[in-house]
CHARMM internal coordinates of N, CA and C (Angstrom, degrees):
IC EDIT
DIST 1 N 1 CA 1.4517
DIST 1 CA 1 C 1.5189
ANGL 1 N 1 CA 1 C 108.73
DIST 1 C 2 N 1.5657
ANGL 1 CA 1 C 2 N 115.22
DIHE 1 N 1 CA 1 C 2 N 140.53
DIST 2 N 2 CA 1.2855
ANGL 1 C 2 N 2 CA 98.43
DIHE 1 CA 1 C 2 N 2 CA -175.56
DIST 2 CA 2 C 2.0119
ANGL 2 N 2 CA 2 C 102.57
DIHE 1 C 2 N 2 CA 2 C -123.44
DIST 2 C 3 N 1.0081
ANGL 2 CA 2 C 3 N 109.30
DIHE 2 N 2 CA 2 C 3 N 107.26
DIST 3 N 3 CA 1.6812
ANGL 2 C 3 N 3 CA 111.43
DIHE 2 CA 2 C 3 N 3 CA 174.69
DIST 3 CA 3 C 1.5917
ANGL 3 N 3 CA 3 C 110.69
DIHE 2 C 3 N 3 CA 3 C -66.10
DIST 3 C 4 N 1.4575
ANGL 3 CA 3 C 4 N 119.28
DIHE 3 N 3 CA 3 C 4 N 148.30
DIST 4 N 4 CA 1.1887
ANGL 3 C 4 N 4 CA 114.14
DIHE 3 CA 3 C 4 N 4 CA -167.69
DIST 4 CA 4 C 2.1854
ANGL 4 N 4 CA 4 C 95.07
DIHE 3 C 4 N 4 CA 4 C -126.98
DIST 4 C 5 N 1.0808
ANGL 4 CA 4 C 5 N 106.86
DIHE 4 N 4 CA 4 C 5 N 132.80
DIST 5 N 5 CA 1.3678
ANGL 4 C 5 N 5 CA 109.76
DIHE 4 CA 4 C 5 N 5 CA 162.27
DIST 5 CA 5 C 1.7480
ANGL 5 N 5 CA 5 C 108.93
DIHE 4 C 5 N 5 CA 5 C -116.73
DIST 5 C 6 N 1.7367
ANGL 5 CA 5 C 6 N 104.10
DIHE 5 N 5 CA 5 C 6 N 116.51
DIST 6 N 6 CA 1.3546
ANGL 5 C 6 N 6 CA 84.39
DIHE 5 CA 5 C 6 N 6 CA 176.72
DIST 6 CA 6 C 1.7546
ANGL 6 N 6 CA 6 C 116.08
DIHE 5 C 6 N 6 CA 6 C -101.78
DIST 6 C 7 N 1.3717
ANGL 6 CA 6 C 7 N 87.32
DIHE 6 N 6 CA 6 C 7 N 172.90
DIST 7 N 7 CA 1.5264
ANGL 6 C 7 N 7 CA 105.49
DIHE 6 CA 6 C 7 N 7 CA 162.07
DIST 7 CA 7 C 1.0617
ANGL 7 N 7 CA 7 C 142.67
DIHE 6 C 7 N 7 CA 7 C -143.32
DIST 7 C 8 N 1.8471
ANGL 7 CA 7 C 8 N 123.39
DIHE 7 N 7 CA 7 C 8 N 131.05
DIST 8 N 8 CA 1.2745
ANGL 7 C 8 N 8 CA 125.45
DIHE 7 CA 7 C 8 N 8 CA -142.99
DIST 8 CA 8 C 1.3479
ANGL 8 N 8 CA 8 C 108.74
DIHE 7 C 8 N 8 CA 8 C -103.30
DIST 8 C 9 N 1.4904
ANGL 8 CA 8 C 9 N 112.28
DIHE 8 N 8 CA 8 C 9 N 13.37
DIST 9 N 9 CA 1.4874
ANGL 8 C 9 N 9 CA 112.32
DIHE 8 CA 8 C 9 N 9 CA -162.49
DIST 9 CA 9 C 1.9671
ANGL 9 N 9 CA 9 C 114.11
DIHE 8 C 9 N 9 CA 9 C -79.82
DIST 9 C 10 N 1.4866
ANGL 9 CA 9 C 10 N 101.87
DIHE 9 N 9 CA 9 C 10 N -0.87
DIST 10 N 10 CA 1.3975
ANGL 9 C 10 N 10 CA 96.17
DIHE 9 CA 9 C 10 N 10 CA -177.47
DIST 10 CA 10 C 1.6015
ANGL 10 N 10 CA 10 C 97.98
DIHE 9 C 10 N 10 CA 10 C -148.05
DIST 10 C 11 N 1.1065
ANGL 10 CA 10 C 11 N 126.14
DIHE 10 N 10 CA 10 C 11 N 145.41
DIST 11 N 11 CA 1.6290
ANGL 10 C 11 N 11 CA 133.25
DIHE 10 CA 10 C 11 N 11 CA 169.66
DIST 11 CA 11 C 1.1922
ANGL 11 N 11 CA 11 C 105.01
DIHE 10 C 11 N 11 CA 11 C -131.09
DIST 11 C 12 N 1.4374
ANGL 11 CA 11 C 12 N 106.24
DIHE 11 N 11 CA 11 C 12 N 166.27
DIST 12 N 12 CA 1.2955
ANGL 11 C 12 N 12 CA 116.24
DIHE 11 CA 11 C 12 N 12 CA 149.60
DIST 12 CA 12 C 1.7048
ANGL 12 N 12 CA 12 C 127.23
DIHE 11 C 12 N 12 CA 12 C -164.83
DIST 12 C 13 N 1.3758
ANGL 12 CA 12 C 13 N 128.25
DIHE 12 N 12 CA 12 C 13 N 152.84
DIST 13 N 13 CA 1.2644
ANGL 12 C 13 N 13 CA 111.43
DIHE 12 CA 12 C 13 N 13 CA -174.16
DIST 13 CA 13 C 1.6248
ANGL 13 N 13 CA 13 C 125.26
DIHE 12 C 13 N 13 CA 13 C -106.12
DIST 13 C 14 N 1.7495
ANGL 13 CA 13 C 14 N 108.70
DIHE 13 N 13 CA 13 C 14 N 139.88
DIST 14 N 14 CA 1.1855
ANGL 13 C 14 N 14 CA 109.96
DIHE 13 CA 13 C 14 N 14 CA 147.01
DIST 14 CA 14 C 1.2901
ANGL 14 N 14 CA 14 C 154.92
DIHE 13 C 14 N 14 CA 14 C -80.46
DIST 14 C 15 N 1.0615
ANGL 14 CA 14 C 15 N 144.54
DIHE 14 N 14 CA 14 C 15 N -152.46
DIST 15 N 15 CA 1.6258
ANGL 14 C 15 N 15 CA 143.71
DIHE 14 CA 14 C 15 N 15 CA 175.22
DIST 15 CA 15 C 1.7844
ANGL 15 N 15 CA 15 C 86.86
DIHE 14 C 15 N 15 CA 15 C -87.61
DIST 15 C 16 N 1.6554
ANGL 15 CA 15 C 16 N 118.93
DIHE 15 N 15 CA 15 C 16 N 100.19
DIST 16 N 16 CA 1.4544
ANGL 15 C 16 N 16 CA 131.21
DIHE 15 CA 15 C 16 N 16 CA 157.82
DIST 16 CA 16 C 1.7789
ANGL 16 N 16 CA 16 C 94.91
DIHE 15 C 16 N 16 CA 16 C 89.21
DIST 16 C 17 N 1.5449
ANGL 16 CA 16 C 17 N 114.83
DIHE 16 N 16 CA 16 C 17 N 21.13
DIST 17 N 17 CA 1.6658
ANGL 16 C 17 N 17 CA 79.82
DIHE 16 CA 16 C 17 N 17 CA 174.38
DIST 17 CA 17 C 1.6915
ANGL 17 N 17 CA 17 C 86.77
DIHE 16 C 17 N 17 CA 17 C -163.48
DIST 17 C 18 N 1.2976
ANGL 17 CA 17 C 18 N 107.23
DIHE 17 N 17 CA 17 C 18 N 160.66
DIST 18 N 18 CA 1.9965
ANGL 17 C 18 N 18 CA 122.56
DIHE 17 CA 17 C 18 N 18 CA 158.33
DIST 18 CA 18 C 1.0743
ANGL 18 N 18 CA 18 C 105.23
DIHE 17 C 18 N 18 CA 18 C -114.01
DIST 18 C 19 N 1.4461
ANGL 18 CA 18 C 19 N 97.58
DIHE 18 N 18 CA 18 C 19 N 128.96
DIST 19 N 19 CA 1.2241
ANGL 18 C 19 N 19 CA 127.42
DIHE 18 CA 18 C 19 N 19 CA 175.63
DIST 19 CA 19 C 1.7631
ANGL 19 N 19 CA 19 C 110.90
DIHE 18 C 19 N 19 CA 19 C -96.08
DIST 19 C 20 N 1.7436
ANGL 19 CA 19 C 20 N 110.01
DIHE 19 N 19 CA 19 C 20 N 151.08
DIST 20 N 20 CA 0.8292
ANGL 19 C 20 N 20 CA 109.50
DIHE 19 CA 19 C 20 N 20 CA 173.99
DIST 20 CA 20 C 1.5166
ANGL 20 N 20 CA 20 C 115.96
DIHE 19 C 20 N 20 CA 20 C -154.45
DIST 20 C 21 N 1.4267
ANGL 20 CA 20 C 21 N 120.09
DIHE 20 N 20 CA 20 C 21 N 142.74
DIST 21 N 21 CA 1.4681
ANGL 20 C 21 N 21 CA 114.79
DIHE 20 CA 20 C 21 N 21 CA -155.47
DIST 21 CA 21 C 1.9096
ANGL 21 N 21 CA 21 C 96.22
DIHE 20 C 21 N 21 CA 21 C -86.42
DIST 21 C 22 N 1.4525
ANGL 21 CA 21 C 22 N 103.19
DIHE 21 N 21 CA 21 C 22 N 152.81
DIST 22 N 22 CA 1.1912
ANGL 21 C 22 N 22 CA 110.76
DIHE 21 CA 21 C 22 N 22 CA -160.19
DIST 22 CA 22 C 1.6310
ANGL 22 N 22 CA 22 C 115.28
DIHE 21 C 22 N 22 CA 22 C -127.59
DIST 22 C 23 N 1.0611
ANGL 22 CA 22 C 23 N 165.15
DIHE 22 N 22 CA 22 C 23 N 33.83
DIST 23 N 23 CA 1.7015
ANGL 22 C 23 N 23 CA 163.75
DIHE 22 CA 22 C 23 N 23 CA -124.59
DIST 23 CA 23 C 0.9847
ANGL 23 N 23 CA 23 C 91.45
DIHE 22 C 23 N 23 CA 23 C -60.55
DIST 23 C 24 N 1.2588
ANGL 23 CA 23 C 24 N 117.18
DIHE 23 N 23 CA 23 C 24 N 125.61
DIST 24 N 24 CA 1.7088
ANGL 23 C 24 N 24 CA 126.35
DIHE 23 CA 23 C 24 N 24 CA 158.74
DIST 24 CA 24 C 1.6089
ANGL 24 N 24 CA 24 C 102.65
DIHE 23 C 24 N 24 CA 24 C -135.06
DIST 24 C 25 N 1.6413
ANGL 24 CA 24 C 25 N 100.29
DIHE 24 N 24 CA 24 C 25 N 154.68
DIST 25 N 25 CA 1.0193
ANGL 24 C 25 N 25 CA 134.18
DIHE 24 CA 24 C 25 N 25 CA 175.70
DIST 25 CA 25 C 1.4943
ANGL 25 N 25 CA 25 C 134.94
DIHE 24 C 25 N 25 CA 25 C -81.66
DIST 25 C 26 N 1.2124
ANGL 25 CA 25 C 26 N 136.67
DIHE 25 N 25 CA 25 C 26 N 95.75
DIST 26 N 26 CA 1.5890
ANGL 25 C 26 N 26 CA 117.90
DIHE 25 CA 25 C 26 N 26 CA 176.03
DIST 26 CA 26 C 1.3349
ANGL 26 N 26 CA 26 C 132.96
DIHE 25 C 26 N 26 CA 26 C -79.23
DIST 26 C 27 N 1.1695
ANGL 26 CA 26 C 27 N 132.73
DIHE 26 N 26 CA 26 C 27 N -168.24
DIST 27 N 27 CA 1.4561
ANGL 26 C 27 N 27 CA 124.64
DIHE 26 CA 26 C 27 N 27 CA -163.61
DIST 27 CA 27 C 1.8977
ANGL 27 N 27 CA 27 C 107.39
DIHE 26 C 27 N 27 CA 27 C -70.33
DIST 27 C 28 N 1.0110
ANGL 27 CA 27 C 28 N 91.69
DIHE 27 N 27 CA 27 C 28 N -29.01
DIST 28 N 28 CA 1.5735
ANGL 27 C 28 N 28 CA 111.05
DIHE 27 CA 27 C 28 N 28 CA -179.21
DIST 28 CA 28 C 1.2801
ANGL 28 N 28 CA 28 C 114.86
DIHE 27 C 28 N 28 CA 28 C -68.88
DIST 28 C 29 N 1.3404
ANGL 28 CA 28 C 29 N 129.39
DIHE 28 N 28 CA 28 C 29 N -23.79
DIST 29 N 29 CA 1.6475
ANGL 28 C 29 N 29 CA 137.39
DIHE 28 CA 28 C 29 N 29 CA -177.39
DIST 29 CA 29 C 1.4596
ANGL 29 N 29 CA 29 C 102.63
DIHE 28 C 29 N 29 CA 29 C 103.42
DIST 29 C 30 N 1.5103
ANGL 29 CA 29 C 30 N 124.87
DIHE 29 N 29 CA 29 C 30 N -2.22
DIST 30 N 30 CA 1.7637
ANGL 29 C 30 N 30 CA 110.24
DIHE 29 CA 29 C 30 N 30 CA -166.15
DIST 30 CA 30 C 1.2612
ANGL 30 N 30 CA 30 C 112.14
DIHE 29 C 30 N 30 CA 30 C -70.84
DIST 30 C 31 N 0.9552
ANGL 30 CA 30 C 31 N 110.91
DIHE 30 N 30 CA 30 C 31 N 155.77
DIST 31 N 31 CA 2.0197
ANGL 30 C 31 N 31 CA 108.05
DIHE 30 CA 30 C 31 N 31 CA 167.48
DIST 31 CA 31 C 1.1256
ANGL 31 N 31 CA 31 C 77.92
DIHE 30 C 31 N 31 CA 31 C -106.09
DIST 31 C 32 N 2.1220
ANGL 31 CA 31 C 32 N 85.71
DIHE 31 N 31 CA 31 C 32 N 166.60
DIST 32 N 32 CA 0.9308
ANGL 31 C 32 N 32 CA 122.85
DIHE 31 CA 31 C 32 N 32 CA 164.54
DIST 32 CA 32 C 1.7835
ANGL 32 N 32 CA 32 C 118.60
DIHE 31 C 32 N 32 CA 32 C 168.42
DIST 32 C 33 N 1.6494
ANGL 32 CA 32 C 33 N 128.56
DIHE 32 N 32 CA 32 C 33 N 151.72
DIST 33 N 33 CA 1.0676
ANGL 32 C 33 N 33 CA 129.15
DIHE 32 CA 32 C 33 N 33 CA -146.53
DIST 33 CA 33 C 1.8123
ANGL 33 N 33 CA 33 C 114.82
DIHE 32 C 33 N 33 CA 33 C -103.29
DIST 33 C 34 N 1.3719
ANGL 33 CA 33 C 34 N 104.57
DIHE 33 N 33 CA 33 C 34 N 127.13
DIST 34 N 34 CA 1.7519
ANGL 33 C 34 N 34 CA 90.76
DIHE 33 CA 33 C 34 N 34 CA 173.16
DIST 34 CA 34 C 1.6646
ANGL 34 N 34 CA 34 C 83.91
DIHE 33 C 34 N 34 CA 34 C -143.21
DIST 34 C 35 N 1.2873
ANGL 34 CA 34 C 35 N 82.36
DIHE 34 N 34 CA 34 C 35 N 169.75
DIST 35 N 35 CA 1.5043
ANGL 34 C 35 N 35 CA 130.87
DIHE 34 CA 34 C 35 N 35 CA 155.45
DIST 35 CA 35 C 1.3798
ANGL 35 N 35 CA 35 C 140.44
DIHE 34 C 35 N 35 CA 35 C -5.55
DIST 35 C 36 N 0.9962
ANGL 35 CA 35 C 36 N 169.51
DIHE 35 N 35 CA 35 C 36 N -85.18
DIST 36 N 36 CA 1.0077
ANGL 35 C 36 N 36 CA 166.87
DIHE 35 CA 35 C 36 N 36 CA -6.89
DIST 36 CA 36 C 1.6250
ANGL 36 N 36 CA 36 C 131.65
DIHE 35 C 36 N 36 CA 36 C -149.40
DIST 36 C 37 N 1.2331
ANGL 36 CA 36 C 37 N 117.69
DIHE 36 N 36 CA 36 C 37 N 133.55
DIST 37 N 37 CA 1.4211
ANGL 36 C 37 N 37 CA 119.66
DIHE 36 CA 36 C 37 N 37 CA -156.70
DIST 37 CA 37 C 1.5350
ANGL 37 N 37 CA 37 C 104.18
DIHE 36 C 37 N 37 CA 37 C -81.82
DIST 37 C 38 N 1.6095
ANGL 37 CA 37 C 38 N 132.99
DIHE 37 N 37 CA 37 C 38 N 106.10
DIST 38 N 38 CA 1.4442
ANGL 37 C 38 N 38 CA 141.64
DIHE 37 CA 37 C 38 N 38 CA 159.39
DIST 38 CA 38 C 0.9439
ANGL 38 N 38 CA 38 C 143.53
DIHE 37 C 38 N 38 CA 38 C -70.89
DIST 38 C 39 N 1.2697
ANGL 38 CA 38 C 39 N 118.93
DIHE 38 N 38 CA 38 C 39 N -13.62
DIST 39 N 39 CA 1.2750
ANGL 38 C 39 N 39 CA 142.76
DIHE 38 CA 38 C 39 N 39 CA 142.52
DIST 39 CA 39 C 1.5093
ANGL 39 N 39 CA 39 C 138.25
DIHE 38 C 39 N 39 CA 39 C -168.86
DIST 39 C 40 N 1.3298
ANGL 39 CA 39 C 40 N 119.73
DIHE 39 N 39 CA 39 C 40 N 175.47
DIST 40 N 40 CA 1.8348
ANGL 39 C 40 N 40 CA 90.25
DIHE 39 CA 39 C 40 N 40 CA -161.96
DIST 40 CA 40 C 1.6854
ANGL 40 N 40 CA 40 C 82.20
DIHE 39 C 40 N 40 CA 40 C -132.94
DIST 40 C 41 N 1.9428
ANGL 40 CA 40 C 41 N 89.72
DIHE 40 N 40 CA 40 C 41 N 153.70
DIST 41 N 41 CA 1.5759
ANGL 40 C 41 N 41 CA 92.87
DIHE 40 CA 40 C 41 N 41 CA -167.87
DIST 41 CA 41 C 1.4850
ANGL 41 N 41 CA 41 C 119.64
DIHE 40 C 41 N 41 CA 41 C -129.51
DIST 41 C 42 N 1.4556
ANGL 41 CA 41 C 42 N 100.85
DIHE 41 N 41 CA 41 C 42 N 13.70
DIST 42 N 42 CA 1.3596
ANGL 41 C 42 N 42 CA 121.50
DIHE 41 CA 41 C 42 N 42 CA -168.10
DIST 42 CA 42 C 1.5349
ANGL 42 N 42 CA 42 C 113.67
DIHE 41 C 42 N 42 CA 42 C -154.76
DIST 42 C 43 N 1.3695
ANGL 42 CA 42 C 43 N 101.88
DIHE 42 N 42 CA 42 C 43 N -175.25
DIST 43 N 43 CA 2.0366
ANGL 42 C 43 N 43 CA 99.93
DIHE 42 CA 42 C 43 N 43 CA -179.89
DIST 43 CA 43 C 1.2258
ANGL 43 N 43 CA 43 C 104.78
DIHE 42 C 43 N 43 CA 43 C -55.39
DIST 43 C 44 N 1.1153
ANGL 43 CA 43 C 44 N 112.98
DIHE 43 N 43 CA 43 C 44 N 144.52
DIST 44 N 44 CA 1.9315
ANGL 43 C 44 N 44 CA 124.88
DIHE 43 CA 43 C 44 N 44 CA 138.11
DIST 44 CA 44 C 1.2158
ANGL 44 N 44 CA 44 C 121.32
DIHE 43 C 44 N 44 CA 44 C -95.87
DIST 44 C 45 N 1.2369
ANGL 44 CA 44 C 45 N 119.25
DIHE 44 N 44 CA 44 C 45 N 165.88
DIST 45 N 45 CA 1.6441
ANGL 44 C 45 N 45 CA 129.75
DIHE 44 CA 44 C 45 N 45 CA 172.40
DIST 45 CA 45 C 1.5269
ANGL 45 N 45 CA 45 C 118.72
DIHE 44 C 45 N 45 CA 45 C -147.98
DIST 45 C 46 N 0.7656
ANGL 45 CA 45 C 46 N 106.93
DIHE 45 N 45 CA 45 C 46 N 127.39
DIST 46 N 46 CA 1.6800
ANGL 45 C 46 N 46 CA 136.93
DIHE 45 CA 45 C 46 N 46 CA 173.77
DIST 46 CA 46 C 1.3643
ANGL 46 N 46 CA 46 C 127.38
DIHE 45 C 46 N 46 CA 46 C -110.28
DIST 46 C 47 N 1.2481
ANGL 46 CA 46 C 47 N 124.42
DIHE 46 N 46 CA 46 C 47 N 101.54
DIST 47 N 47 CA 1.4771
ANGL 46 C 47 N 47 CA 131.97
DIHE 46 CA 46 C 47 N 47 CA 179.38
DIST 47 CA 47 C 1.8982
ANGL 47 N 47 CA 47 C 107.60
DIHE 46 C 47 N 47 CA 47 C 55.19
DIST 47 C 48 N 1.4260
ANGL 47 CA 47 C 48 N 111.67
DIHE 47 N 47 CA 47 C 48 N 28.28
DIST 48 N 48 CA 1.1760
ANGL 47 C 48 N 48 CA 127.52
DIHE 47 CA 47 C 48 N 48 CA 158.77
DIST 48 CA 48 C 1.6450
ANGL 48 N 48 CA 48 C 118.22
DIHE 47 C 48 N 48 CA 48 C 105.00
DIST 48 C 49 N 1.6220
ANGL 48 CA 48 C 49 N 95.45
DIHE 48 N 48 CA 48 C 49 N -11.79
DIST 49 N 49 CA 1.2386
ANGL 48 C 49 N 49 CA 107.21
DIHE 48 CA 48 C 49 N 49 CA 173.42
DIST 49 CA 49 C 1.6379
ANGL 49 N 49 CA 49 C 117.62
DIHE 48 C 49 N 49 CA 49 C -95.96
DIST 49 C 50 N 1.6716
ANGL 49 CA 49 C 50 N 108.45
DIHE 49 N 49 CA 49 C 50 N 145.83
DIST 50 N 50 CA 1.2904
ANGL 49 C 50 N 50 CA 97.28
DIHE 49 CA 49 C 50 N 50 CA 164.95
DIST 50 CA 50 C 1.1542
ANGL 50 N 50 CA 50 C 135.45
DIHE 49 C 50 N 50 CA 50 C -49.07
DIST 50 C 51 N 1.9286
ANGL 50 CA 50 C 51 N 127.65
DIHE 50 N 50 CA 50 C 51 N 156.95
DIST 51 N 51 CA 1.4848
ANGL 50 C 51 N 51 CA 109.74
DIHE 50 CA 50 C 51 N 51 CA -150.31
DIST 51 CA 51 C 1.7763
ANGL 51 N 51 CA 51 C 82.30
DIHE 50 C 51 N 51 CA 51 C -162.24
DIST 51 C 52 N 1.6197
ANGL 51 CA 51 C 52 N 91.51
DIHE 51 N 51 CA 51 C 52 N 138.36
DIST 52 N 52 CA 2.0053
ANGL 51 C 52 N 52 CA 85.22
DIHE 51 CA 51 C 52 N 52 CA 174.40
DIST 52 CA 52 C 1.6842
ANGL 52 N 52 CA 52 C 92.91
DIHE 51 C 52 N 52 CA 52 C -140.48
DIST 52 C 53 N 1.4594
ANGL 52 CA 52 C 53 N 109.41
DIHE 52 N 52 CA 52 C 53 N 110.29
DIST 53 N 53 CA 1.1368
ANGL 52 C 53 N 53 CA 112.86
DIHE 52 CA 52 C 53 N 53 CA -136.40
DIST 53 CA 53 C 1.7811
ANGL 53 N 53 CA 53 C 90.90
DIHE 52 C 53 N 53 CA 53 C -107.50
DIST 53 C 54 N 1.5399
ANGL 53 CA 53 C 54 N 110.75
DIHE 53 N 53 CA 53 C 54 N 155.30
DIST 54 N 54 CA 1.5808
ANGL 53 C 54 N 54 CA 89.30
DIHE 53 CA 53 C 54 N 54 CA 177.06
DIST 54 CA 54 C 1.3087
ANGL 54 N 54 CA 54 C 109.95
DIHE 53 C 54 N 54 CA 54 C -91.23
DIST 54 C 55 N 1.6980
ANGL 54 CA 54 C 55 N 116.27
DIHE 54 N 54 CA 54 C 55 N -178.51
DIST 55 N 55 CA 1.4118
ANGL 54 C 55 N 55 CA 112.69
DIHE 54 CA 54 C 55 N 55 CA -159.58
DIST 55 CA 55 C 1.2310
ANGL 55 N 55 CA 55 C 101.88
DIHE 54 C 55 N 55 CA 55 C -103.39
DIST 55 C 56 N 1.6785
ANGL 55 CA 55 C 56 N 132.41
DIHE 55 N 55 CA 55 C 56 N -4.03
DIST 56 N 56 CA 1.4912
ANGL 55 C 56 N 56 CA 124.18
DIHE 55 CA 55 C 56 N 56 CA -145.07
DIST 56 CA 56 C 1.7586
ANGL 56 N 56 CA 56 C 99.16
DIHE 55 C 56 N 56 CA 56 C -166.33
DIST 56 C 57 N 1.4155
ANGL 56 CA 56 C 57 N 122.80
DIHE 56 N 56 CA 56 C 57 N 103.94
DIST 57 N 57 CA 1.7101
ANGL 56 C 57 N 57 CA 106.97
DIHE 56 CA 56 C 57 N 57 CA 174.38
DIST 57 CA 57 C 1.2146
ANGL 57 N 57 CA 57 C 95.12
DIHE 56 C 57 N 57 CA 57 C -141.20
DIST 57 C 58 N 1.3099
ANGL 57 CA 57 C 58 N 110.03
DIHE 57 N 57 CA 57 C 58 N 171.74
DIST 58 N 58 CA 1.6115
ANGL 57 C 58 N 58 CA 144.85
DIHE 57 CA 57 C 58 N 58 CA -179.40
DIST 58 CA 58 C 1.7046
ANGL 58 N 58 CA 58 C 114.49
DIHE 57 C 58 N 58 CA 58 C -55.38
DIST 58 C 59 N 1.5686
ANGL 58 CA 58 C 59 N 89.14
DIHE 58 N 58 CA 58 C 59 N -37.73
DIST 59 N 59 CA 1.7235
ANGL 58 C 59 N 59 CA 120.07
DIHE 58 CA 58 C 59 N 59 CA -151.22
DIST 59 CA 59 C 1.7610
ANGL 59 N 59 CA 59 C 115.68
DIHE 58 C 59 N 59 CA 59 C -146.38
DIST 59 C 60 N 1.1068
ANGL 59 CA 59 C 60 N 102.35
DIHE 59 N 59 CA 59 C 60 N 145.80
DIST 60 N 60 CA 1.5025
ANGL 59 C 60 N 60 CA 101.36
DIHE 59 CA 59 C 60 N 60 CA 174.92
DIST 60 CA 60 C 1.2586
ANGL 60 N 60 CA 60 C 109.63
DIHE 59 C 60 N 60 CA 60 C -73.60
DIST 60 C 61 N 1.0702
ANGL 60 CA 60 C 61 N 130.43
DIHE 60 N 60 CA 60 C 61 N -32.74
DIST 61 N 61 CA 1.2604
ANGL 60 C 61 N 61 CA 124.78
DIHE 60 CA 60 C 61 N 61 CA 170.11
DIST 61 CA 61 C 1.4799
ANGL 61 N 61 CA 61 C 119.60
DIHE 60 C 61 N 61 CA 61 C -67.04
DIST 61 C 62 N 1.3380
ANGL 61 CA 61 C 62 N 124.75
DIHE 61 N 61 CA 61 C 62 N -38.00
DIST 62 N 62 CA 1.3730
ANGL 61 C 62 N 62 CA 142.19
DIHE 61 CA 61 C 62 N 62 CA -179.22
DIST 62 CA 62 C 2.0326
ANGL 62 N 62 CA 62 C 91.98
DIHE 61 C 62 N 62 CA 62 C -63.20
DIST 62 C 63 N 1.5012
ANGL 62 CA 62 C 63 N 111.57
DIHE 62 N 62 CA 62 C 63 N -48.09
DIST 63 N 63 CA 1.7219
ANGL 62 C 63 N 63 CA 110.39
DIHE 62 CA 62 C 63 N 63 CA -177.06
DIST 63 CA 63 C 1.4356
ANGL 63 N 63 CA 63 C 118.00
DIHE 62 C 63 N 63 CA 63 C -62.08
DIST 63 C 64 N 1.6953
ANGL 63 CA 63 C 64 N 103.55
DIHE 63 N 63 CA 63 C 64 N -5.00
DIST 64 N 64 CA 1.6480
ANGL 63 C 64 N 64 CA 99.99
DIHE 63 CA 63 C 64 N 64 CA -159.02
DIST 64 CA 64 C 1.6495
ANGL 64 N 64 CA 64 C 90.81
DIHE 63 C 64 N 64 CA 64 C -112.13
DIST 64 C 65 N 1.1685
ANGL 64 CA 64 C 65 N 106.29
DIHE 64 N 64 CA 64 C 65 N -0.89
DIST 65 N 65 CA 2.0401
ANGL 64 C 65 N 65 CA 97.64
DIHE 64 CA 64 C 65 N 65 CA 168.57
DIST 65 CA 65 C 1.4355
ANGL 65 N 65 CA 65 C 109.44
DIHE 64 C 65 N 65 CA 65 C -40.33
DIST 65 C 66 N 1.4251
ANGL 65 CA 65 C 66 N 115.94
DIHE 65 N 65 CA 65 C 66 N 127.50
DIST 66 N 66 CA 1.8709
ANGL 65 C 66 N 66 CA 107.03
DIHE 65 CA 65 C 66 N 66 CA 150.15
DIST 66 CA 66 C 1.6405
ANGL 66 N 66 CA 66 C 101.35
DIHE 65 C 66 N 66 CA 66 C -92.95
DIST 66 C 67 N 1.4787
ANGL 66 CA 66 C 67 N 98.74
DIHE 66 N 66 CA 66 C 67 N 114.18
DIST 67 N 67 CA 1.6786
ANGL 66 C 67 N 67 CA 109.36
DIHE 66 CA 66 C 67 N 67 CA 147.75
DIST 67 CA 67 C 0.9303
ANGL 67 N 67 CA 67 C 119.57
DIHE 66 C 67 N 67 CA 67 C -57.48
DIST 67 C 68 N 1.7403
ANGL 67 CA 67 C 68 N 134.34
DIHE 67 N 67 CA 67 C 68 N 9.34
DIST 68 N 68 CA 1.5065
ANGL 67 C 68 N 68 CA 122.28
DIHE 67 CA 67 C 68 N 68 CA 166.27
DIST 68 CA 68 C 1.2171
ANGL 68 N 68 CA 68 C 114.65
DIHE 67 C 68 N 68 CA 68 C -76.97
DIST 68 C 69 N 1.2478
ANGL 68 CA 68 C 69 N 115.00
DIHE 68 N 68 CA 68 C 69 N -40.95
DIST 69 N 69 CA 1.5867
ANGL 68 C 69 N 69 CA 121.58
DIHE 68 CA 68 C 69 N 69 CA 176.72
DIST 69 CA 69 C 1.4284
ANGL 69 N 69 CA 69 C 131.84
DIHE 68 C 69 N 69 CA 69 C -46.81
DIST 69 C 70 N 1.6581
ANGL 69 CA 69 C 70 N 114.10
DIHE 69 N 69 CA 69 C 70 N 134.79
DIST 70 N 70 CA 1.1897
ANGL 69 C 70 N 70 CA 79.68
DIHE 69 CA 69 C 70 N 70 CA 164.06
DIST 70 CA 70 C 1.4739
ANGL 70 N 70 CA 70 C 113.97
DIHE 69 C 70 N 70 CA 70 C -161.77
END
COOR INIT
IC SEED 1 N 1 CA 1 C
IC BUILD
């Protein structure tokens, strides 16, 4: 299981997204630092189609909604 404590003290941006560094934990207790997308500021795409994806779910399935639809 990996627990995540974040932190907002540094960002930065890509082509359509902010990034933000994240410490997480593995089953083992190690730290260590990734990635993570904070918000998105441009198109997405999904299986080639446009995609406006949400930022925050319950479920992977719940993360893979397109809010374009409707």
């Amino acid at each position: 299981m990996i627990h995540f404590t974040e932190n907002y003290n540094k960002k930065i941006f890509t082509t359509g997204a902010f990034l933000q560094p994240i410490q997480v934990k593995d089953a083992n207790g190690n730290d260590f630092w990734i990635w993570t997308v904070e918000r998105f500021e441009d198109s997405s795409f999904y299986n080639g189609q446009e995609y406006n994806p949400v930022e925050i779910a319950r479920s992977l399935d719940d993360l893979l909604i397109n809010t374009n639809i409707e």
